[in-house]
KOLBA-236302 format. One line per 10 residues: for each residue z, y, x of N, C-alpha, C, O. Coordinates in steps of 0.05 Angstrom, whole numbers, padded with zeros to 5 digits. Each point is the difference from the previous one (the first is absolute). Example, Ala and Ser with C-alpha at 12.3 -4.5 7.8 and 13.67 -1.06 7.14 Angstrom:
00156:-00114:00264:00000:00024:-00018:00000:00024:00018:00013:00000:00021; -00027:00021:-00028:00001:00024:00016:00014:00022:-00015:00004:00022:00010
***
This chain:
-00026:-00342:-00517:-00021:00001:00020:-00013:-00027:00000:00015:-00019:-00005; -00046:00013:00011:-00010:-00019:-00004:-00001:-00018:00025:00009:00012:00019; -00015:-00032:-00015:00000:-00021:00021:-00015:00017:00024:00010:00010:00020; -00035:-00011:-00028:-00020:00022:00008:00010:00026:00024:-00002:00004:00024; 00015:00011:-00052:00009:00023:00017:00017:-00004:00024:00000:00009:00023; 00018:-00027:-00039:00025:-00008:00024:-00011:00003:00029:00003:00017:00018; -00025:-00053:-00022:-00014:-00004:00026:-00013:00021:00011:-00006:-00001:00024; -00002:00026:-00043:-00006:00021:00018:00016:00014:00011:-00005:00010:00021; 00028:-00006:-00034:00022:00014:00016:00005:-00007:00027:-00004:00015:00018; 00017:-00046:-00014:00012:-00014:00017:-00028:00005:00027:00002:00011:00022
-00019:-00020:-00032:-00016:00008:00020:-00011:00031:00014:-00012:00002:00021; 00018:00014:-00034:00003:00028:00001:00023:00000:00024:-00001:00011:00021; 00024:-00028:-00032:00022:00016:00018:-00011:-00019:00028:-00003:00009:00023; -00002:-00035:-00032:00002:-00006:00036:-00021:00016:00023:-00001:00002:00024; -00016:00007:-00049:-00025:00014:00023:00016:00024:00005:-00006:00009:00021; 00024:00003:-00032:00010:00026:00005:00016:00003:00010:00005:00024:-00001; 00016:-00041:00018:00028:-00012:00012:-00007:00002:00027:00014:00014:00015; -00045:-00031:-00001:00001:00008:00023:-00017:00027:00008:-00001:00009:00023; -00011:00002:-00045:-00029:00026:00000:00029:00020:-00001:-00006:00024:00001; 00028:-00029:-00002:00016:00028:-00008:00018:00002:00024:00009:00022:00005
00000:-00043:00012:00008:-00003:00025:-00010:00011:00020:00011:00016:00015; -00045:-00029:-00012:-00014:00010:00016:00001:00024:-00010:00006:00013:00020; -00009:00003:-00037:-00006:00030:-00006:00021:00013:00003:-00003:00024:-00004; 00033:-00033:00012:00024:00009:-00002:-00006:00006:00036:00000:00022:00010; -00004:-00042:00000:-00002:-00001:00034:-00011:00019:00007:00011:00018:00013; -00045:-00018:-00022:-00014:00029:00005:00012:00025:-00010:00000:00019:00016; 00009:-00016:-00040:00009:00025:00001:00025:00010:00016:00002:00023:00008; 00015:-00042:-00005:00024:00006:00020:-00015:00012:00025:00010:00021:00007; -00032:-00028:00009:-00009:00001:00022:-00015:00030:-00006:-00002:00016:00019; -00007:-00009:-00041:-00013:00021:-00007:00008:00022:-00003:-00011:00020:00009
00041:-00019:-00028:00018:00012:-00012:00007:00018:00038:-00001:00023:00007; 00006:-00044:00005:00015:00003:00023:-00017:00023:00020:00009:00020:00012; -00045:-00034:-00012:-00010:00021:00013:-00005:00027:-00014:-00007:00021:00012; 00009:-00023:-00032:00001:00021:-00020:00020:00027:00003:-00004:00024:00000; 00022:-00037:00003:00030:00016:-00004:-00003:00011:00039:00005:00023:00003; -00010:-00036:00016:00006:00014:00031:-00028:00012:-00006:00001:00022:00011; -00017:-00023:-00019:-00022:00012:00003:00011:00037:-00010:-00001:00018:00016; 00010:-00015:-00039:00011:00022:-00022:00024:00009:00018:00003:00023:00009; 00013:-00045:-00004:00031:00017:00023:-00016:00008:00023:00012:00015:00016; -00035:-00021:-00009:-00008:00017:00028:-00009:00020:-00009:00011:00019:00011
-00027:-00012:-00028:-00015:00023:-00014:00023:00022:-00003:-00003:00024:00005; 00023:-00033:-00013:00025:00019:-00008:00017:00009:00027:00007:00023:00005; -00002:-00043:00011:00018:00000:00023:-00022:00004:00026:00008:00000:00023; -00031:00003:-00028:-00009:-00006:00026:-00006:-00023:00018:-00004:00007:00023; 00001:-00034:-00028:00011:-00016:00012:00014:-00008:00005:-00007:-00021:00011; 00038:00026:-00011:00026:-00019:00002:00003:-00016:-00027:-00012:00002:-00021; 00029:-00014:00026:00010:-00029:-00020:00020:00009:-00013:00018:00014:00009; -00022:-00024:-00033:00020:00004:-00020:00028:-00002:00009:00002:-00015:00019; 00017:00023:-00025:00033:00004:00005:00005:-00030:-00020:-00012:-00005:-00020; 00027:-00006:00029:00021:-00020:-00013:00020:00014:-00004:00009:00017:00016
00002:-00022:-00043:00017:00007:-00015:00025:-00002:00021:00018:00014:-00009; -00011:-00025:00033:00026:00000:00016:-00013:00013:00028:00007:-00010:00022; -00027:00034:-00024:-00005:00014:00024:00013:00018:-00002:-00002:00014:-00020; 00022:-00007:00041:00009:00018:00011:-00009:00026:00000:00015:00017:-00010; -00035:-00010:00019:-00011:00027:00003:-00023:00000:-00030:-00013:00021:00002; 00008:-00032:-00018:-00017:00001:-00022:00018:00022:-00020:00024:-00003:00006; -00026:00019:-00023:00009:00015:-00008:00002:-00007:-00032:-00022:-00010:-00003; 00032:00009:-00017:00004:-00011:-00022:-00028:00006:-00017:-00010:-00019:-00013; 00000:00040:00014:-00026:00014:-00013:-00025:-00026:00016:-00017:-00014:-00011; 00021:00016:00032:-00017:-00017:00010:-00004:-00029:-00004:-00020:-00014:00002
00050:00008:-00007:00006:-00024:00001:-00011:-00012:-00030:-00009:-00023:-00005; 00012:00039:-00007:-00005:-00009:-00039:-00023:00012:00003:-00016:-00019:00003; 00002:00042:-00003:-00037:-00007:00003:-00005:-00022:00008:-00009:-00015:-00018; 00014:00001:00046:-00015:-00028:00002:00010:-00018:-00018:-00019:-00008:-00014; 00040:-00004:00008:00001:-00018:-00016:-00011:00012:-00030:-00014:-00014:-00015; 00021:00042:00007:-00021:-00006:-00029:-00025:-00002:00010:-00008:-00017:-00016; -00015:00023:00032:-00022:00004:00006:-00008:-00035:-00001:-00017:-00007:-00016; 00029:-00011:00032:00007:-00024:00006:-00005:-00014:-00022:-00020:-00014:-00001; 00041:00016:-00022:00004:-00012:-00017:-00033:00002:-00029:-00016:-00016:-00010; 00020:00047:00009:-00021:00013:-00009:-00036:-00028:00001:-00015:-00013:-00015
00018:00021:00047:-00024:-00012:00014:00002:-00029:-00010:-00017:-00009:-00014; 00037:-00005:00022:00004:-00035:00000:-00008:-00013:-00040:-00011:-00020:-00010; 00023:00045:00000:-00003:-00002:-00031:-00026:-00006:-00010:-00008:-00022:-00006; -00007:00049:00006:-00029:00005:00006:-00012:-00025:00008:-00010:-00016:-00016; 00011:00016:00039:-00014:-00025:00010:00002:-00025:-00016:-00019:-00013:-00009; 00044:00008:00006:00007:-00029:-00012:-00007:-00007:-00031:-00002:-00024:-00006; -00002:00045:-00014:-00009:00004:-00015:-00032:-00003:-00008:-00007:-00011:-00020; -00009:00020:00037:-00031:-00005:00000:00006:-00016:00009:-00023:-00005:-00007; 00031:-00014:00020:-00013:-00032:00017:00011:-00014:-00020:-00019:-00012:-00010; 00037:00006:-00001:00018:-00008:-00024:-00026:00000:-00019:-00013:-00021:-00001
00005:00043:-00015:-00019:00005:-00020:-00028:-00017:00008:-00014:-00015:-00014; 00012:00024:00035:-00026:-00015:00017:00001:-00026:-00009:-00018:-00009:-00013; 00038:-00007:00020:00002:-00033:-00004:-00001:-00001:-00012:-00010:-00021:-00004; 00015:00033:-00019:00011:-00009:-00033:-00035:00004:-00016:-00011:-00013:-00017; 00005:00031:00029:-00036:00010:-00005:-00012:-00028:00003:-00008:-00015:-00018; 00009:00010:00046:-00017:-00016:00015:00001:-00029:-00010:-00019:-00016:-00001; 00048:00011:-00007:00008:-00024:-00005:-00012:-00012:-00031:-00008:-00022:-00006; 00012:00051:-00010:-00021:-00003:-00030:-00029:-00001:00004:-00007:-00012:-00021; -00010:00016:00032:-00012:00006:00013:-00014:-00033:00006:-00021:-00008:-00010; 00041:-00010:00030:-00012:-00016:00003:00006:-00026:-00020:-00011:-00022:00000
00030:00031:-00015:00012:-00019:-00024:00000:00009:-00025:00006:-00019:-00014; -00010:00036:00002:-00003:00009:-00028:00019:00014:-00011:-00005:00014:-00020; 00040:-00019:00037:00027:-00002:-00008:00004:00023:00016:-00015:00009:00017; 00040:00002:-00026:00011:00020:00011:00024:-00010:00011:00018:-00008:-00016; -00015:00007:00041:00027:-00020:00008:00029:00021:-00011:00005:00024:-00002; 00013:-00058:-00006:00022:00019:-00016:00008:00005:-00034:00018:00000:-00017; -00050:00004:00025:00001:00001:-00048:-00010:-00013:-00012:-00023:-00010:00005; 00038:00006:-00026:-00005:-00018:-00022:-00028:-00015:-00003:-00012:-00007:-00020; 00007:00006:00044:-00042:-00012:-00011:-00012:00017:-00004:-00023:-00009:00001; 00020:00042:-00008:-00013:00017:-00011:-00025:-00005:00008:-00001:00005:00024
-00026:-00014:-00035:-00030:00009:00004:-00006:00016:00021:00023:00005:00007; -00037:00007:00008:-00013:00023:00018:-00008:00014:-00023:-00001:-00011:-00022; -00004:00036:00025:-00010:00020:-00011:-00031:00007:00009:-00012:00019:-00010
***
């Protein structure tokens, strides 16, 4: 890898270290309204069962957490991709790899 590229890498990642944090934060917050938004649609408005509710019923209990998990994935995935876009985008680099060019 050349001097060049390097310095594009290195700089790639630091722009993408705090662009992927902040994008981690928002999607947590998103993921979150996301997922009660979908458990009310399904339930009506009540709140998801924690895995140690008493009256939550096992069927119920594993819909929300896969639905949950499902959702948080999703989310975290495009905001993830997002930075990594954005971050080439404003640097040339793809944070992470080898220096590769933009396309």
């Amino acid at each position: 890898m050349s001097r060049l590229a390097a310095d594009a890498r290195r700089r790639a990642d630091l722009v993408y270290k705090p662009v992927d944090l902040i994008a981690d934060l928002i999607g947590g917050l998103l993921a979150s309204l996301i997922f009660r938004g979908a458990w009310s649609m399904i339930e009506h408005g009540d709140e998801a069962p924690e895995p140690t509710d008493e009256q939550g019923s096992w069927g119920e209990i594993l819909l929300a957490a896969s639905l949950h998990g499902t959702i948080f994935a999703l989310v975290k995935a495009a905001m993830e991709r997002g930075a990594a876009e954005g971050t080439r985008k404003l640097t040339g680099s793809w944070p992470g790899d080898e220096g590769q060019p933009a396309h």
